[in-house]
Each structure stands twice: as structure tokens, then as C-alpha cells.
Backbone bond lengths (Angstrom), bond angles and torsions (degrees), N, CA, C in turn:
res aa  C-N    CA-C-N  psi(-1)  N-CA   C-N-CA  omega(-1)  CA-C   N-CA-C  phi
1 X - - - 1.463 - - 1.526 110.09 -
2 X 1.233 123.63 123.18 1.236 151.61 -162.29 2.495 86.43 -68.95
3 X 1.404 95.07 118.82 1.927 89.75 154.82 1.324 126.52 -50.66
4 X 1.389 103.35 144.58 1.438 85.42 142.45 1.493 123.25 -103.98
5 X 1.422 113.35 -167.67 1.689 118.63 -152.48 1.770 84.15 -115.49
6 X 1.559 107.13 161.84 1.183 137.68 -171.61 1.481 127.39 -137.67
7 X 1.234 136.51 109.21 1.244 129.93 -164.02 1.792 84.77 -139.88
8 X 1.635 71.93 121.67 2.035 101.81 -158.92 1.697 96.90 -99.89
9 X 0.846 136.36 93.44 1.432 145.24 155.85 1.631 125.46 -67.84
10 X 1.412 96.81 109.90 1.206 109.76 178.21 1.819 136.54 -127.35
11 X 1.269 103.42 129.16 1.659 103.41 -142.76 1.251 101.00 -138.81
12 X 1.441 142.16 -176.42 1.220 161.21 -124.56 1.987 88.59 -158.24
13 X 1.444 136.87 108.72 1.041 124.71 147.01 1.342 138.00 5.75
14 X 1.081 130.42 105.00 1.761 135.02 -167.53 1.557 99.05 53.35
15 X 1.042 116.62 50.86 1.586 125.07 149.23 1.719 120.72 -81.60
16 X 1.174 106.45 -33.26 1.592 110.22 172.09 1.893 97.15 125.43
17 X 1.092 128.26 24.60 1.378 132.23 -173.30 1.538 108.17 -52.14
18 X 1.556 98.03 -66.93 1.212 103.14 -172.71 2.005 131.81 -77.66
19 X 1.179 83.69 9.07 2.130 101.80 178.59 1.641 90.85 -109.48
20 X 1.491 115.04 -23.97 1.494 99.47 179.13 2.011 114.76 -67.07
21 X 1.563 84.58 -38.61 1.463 103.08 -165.45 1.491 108.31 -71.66
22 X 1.634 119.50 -13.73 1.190 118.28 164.17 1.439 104.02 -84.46
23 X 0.814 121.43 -43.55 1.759 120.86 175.34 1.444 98.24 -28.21
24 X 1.887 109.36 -86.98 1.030 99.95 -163.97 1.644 146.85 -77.93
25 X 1.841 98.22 15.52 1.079 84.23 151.17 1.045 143.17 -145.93
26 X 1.536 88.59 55.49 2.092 118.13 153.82 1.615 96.33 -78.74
27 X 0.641 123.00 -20.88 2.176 112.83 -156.53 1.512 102.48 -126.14
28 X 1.598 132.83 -15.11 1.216 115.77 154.82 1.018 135.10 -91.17
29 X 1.519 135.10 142.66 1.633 124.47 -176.22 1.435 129.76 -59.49
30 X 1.320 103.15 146.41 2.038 83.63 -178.50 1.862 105.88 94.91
31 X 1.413 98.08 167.98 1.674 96.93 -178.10 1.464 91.17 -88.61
32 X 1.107 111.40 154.76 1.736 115.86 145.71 1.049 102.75 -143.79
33 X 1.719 107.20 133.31 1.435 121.69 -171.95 1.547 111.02 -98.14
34 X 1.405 109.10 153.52 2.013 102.56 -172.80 1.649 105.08 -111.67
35 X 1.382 101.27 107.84 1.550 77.30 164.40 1.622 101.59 -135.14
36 X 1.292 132.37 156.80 1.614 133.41 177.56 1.551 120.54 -150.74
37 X 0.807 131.83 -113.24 1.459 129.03 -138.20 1.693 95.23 -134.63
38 X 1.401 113.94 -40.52 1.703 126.24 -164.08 2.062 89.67 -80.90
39 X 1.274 108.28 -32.63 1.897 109.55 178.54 1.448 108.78 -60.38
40 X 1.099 108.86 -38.45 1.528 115.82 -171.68 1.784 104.42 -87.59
41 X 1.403 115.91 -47.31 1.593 83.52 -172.22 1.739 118.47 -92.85
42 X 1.530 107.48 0.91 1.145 109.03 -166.25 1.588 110.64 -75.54
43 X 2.111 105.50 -18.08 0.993 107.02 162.70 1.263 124.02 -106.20
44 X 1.758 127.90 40.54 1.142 116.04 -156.38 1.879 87.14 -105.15
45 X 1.277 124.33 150.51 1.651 132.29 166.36 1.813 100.57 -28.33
46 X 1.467 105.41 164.37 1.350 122.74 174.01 1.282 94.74 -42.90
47 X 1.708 101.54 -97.88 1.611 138.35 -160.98 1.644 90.42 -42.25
48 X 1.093 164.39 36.51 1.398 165.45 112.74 1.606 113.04 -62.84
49 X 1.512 97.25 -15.90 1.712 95.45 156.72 1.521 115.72 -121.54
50 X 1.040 106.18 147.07 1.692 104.97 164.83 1.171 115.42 -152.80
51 X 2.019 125.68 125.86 0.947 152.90 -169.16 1.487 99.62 -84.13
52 X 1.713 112.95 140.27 1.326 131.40 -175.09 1.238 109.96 -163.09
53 X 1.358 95.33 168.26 1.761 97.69 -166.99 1.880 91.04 -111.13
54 X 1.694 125.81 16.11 1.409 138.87 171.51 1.204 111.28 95.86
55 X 1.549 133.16 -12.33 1.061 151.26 -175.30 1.603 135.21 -94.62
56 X 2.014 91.05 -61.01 1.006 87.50 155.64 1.733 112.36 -153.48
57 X 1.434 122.82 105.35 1.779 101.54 42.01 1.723 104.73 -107.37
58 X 1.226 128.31 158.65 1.312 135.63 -167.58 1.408 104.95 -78.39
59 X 1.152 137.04 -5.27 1.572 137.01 -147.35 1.917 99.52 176.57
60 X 1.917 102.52 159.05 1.126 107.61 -170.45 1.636 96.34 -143.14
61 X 1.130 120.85 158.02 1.349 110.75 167.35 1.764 111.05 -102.03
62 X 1.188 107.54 33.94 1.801 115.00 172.91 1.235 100.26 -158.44
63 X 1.184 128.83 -88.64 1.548 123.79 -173.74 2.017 107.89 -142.30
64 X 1.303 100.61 116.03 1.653 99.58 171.12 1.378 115.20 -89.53
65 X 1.110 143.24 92.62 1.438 135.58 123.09 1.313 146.84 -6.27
66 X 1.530 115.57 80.24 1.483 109.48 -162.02 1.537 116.06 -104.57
67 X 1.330 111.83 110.12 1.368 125.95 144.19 1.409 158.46 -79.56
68 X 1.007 104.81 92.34 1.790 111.01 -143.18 1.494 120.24 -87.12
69 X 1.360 111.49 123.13 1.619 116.27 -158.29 1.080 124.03 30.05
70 X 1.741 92.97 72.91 1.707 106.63 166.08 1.348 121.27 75.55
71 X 1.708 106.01 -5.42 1.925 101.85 -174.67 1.539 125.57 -76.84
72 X 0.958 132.95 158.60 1.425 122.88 -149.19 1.840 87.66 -109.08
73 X 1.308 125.53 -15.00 1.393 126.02 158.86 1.602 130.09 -76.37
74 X 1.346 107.33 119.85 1.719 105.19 -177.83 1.497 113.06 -51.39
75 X 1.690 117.73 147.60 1.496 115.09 157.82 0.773 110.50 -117.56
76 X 1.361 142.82 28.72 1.783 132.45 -156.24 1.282 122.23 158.72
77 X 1.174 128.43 108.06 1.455 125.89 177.00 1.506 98.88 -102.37
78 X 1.466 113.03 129.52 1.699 104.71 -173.82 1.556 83.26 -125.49
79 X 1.388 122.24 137.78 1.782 142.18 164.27 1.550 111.21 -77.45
80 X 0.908 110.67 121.00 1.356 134.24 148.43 1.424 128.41 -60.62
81 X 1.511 137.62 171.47 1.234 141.75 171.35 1.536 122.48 -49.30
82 X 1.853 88.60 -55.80 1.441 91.17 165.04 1.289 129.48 -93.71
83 X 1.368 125.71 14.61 1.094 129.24 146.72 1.101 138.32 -44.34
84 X 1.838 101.12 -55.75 1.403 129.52 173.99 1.729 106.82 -51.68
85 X 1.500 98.79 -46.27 1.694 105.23 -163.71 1.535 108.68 -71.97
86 X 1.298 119.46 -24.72 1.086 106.47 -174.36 1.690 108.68 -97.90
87 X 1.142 121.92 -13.38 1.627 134.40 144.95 1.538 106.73 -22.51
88 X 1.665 87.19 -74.15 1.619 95.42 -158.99 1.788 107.89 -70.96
89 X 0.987 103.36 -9.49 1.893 118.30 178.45 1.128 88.16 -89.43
90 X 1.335 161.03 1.25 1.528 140.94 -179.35 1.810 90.89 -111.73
91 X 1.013 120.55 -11.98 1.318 113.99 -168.29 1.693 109.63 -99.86
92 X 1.180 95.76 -34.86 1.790 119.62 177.68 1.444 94.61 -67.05
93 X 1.346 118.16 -55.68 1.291 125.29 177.01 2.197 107.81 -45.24
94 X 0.916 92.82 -38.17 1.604 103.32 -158.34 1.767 85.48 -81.98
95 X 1.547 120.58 -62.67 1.513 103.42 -171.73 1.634 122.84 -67.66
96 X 1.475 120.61 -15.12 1.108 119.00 151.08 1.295 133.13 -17.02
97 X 1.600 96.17 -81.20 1.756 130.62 163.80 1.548 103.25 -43.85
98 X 0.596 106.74 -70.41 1.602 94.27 178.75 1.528 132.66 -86.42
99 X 1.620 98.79 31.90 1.674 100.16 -177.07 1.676 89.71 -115.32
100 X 1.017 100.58 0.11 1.969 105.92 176.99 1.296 93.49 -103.39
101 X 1.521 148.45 -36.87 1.364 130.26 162.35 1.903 88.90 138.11
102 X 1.298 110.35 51.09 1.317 126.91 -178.86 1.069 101.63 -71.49
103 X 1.926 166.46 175.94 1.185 118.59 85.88 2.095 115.17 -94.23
104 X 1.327 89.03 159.73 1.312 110.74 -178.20 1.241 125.26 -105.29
105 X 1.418 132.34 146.86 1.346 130.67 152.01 1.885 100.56 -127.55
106 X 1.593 104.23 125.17 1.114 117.47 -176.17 1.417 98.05 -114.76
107 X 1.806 87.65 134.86 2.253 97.79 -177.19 1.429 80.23 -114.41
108 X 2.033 108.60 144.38 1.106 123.51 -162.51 1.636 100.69 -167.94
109 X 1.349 105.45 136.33 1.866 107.33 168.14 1.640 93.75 -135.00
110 X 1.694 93.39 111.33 1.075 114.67 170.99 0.863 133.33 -69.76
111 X 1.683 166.80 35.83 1.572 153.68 -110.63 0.877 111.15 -120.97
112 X 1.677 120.59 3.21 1.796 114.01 176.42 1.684 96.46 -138.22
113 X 1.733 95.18 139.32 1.423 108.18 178.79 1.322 110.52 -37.43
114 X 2.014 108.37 -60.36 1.740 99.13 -165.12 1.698 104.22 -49.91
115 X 1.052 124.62 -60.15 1.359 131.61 -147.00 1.814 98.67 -50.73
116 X 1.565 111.11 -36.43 1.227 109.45 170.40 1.671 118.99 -63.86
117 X 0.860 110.20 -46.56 1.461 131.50 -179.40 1.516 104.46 -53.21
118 X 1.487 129.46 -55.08 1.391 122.39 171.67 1.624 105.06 -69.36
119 X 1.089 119.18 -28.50 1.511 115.42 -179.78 1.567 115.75 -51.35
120 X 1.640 114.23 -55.31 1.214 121.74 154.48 1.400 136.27 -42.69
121 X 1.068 93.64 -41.26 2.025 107.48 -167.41 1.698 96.14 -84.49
122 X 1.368 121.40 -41.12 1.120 113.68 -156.54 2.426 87.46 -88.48
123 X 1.129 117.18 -29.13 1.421 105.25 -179.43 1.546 127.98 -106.27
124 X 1.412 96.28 6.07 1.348 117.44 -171.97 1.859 106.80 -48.20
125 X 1.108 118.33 -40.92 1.980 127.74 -170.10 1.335 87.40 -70.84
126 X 1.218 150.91 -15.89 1.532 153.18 -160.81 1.857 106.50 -105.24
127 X 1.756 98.83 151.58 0.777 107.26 171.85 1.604 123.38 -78.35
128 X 1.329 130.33 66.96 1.441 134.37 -160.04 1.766 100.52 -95.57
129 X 1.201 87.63 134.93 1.696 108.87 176.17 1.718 98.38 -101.75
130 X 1.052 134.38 159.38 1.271 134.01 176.24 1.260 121.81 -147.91
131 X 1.172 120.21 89.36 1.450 116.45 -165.18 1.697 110.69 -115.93
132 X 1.612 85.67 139.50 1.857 98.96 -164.09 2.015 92.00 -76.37
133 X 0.866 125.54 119.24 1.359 137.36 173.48 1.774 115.62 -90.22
134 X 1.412 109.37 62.70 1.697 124.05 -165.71 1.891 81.90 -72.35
135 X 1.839 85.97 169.99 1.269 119.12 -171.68 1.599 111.81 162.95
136 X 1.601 100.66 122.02 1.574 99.88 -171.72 1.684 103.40 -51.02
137 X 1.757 102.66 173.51 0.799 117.32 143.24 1.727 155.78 -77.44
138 X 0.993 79.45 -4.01 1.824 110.59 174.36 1.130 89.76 -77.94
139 X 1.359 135.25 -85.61 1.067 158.39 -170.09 1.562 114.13 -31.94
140 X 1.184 121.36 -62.73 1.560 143.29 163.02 1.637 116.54 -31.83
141 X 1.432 97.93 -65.02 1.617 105.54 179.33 1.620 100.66 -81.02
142 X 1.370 125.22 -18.81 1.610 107.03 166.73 1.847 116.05 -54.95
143 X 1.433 89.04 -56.00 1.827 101.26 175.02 1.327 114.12 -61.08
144 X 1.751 145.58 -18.80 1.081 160.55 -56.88 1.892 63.00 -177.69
145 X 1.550 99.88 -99.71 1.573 126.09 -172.91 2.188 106.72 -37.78
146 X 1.357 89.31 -36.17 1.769 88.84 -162.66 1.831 109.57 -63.92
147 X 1.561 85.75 -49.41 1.173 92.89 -167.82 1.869 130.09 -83.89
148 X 1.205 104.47 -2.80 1.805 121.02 140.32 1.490 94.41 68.64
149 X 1.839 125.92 4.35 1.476 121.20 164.69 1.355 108.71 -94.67
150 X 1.494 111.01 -12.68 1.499 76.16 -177.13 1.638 101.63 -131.17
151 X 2.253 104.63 177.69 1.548 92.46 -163.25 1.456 112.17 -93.56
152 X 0.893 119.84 147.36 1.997 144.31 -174.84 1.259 86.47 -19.07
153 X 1.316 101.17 170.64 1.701 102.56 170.49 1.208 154.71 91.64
154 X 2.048 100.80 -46.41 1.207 118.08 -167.83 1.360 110.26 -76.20
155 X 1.348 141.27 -20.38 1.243 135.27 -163.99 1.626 83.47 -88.19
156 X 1.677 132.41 -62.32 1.221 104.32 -148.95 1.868 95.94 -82.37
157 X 0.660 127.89 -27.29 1.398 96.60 165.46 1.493 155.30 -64.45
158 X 1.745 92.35 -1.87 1.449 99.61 146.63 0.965 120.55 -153.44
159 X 1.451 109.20 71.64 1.726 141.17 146.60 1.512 103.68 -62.66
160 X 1.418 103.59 -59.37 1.630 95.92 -158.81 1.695 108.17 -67.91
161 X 1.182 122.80 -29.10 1.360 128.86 -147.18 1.840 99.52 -99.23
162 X 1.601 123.78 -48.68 1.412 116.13 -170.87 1.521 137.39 -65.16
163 X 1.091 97.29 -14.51 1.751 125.81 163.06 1.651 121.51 -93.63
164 X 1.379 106.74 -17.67 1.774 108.60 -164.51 1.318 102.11 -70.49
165 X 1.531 138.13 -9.71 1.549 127.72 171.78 1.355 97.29 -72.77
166 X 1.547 141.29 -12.93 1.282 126.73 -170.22 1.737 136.92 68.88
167 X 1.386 111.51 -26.43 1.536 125.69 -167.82 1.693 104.42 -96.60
168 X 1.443 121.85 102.19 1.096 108.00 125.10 1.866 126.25 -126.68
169 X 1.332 101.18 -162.41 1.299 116.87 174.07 1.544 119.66 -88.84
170 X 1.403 130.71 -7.19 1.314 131.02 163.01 2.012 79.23 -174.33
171 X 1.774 85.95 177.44 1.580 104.20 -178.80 1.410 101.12 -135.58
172 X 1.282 130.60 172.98 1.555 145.34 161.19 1.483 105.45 -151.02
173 X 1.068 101.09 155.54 1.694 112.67 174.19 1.367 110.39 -138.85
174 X 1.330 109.03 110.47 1.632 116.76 -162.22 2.253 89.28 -94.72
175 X 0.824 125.20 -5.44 1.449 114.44 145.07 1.289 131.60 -35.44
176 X 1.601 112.99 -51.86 0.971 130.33 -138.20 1.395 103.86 -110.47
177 X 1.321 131.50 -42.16 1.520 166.64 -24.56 1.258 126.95 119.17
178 X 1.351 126.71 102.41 1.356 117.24 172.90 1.606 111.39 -92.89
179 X 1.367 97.54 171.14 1.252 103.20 -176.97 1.120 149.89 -73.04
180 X 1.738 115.81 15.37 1.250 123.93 152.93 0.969 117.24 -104.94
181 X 1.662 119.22 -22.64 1.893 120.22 156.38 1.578 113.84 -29.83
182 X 1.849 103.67 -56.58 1.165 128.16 -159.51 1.347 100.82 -56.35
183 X 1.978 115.91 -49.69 1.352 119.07 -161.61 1.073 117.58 -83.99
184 X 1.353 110.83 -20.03 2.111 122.84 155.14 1.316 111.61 -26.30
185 X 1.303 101.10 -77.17 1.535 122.10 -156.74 1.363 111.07 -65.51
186 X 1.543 111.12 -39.52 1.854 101.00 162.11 1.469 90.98 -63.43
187 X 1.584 140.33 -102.41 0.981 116.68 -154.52 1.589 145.15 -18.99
188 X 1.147 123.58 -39.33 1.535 149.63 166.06 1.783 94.40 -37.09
189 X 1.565 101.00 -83.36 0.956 138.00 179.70 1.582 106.14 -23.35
190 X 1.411 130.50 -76.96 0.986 144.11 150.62 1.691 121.51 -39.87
191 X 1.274 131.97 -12.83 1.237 132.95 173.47 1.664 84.04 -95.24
192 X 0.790 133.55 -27.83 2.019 111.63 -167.83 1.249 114.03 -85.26
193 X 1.365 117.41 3.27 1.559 133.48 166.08 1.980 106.59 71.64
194 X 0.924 86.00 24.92 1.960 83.63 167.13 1.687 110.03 -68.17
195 X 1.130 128.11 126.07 1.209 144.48 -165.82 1.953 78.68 -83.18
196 X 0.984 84.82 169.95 1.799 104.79 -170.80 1.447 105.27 -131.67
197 X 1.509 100.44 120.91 1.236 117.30 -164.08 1.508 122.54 -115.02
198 X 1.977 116.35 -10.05 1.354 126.53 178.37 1.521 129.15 -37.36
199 X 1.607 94.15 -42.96 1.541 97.48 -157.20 1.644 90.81 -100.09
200 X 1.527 142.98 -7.66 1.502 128.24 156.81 1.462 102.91 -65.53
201 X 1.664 124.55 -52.25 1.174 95.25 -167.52 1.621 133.35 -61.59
202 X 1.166 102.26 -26.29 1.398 130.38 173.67 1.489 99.43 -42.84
203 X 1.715 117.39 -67.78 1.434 116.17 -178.77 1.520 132.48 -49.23
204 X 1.396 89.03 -22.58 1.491 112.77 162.50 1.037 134.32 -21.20
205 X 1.667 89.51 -94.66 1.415 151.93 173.19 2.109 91.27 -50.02
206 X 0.878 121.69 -80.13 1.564 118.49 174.32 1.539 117.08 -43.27
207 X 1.574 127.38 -29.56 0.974 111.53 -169.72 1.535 101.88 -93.32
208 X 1.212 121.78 -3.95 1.399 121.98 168.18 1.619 117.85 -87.06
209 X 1.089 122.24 -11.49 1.523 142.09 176.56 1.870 96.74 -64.22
């Protein structure tokens, strides 16, 4: 049975991930199904989060939330064990689906090496496209403020970190760009038959670490 293909989107919080992923798949052929990172924790139990000021408590076994002296803006999302596990279960989950001949588009904000690192290792045998999904920061915390679901913070705190591996296979900037511009250009992109090369170099790049 023939895979299916994967075009891994990766973005900064209220970047436009998820209006892209409807974009593209009105305008690409075939189903592509969405699943990412916001499916899994939006249904994960309470106590899978826990709010801190980084101190105390210093660590979570799902996801810590750090708010630092009293500010009502996040600085820090720190992972836990089961954080990690259920990471790497969203990804297992994802090559599954596409080892029966799924295709996928997975929305994802990456901000920690491991989580990248299983991302690779665990989809690497797959046909994964990987596209860096930029968007200022101005811009981010404007949509950030509008849209009143999500908490303060999250875009600039991982501005600096979701792009700093540097590698993908094409880019968009939904700043700049709306979201069928955006969903063109992967499509385009993907019609000129460039094999996708992000997530080998990546394996690379780690196995020399």
C-alpha cells in the first residue's frame, strides 16, 4: 500500500496555522486530514497543566506554565515526562495514518529541540514536507489580543525558539500573505516535484550532536 504524504506545518501561536490548513485543503487534490498539537491538549485532563510562577513548582509531569511574579502573561512552557509521551504519541498517531496511505497536514509549534528530534525520528520513512509557517511578531500578539482564546504571551515566547533549527523545505509568511496566497505556494511548490529534504537534514544534523 502506497503512503500517504505529509506537509508538517510549523508556526509560532496565532500565526494563521490553522486557516492555512483549511486553505489547503480546499485547493489540494485528495483528502488531507488535520490533526496537531492544539487536538491533543485541548483535550488533555486539567492536572496535565500546572500554573507556576517557575519556581514553585519548578517542573510538571504534562505541561508547566510559567508566570512570573504574579504576571498574567506566560514566560515558559516547560514539558514534562508525560508531556514528552504524549508528543511522541501524537506523532505515532500521525505515521500510523499515513502508513495505510493517509495524507496529512500536521499544525505544530515546535519550541524544544527534543520534541523536534522525535518529530524527525518518529516521521523520517515518510514523505514529510516541512514548512516553516513565519509571521511577525507584531502581527501575532495583534491576533494574540483579538481573538480572547488564547493566553498572553504565547506568540512572543516562542518567537525566538520555533524557527532557531533553521531547516525547512519551503517557507510562507502569513503576515505578509493571506491564506490562499500562502496555500498556492505550498501547492505550486509541491506540483514541481522537489523531493523534500528538511527532516534528513535534520537527522543529520542530530546525529552529529
Amino acid at each position: 500500500m502506497e503512503q500517504g504524504k505529509i506537509i508538517f506545518l510549523n508556526g509560532i501561536s496565532s500565526s494563521g496555522k490553522t486557516t492555512l490548513v483549511r486553505a489547503l485543503q480546499d485547493i489540494l487534490d485528495g483528502y488531507y486530514f488535520h490533526t496537531g498539537i492544539d487536538q491533543y491538549i485541548e483535550r488533555s485532563p486539567t492536572k496535565f497543566h500546572v500554573s507556576s510562577d517557575g519556581k514553585e513548582p519548578s517542573t510538571a509531569d504534562g505541561l508547566l506554565w510559567v508566570f512570573p511574579d504574579g504576571c498574567q502573561q506566560v514566560s515558559e512552557i516547560r514539558i514534562g515526562s508525560v508531556g514528552y509521551r504524549l508528543i511522541a504519541g501524537m506523532y505515532s498517531a500521525a505515521a500510523a495514518l499515513a502508513s495505510i496511505g493517509n495524507d496529512l497536514i500536521i499544525d505544530d509549534v515546535i519550541f524544544d529541540q527534543r520534541v523536534l528530534q522525535i518529530a524527525v525520528r518518529t516521521l523520517l520513512p515518510f514523505h514529510v514536507l516541512f514548512v516553516g509557517v513565519r509571521c511577525s511578531l507584531e502581527i501575532a500578539e495583534q491576533r494574540e489580543r483579538e481573538r480572547g482564546d488564547r493566553i498572553e504571551g504565547l506568540a512572543r515566547f516562542q518567537y525566538p525558539l520555533v524557527h532557531s533549527h533553521g531547516t525547512y523545505d519551503f517557507e510562507v509568511d502569513t503576515s505578509t500573505s493571506s491564506p490562499t496566497v500562502c496555500a498556492n505556494q505550498i501547492k505550486q511548490f509541491l506540483q514541481d516535484g522537489s523531493a523534500p529534504k528538511a527532516f534528513h537534514i535534520l537527522q543529520d544534523t542530530f546525529a552529529r550532536e
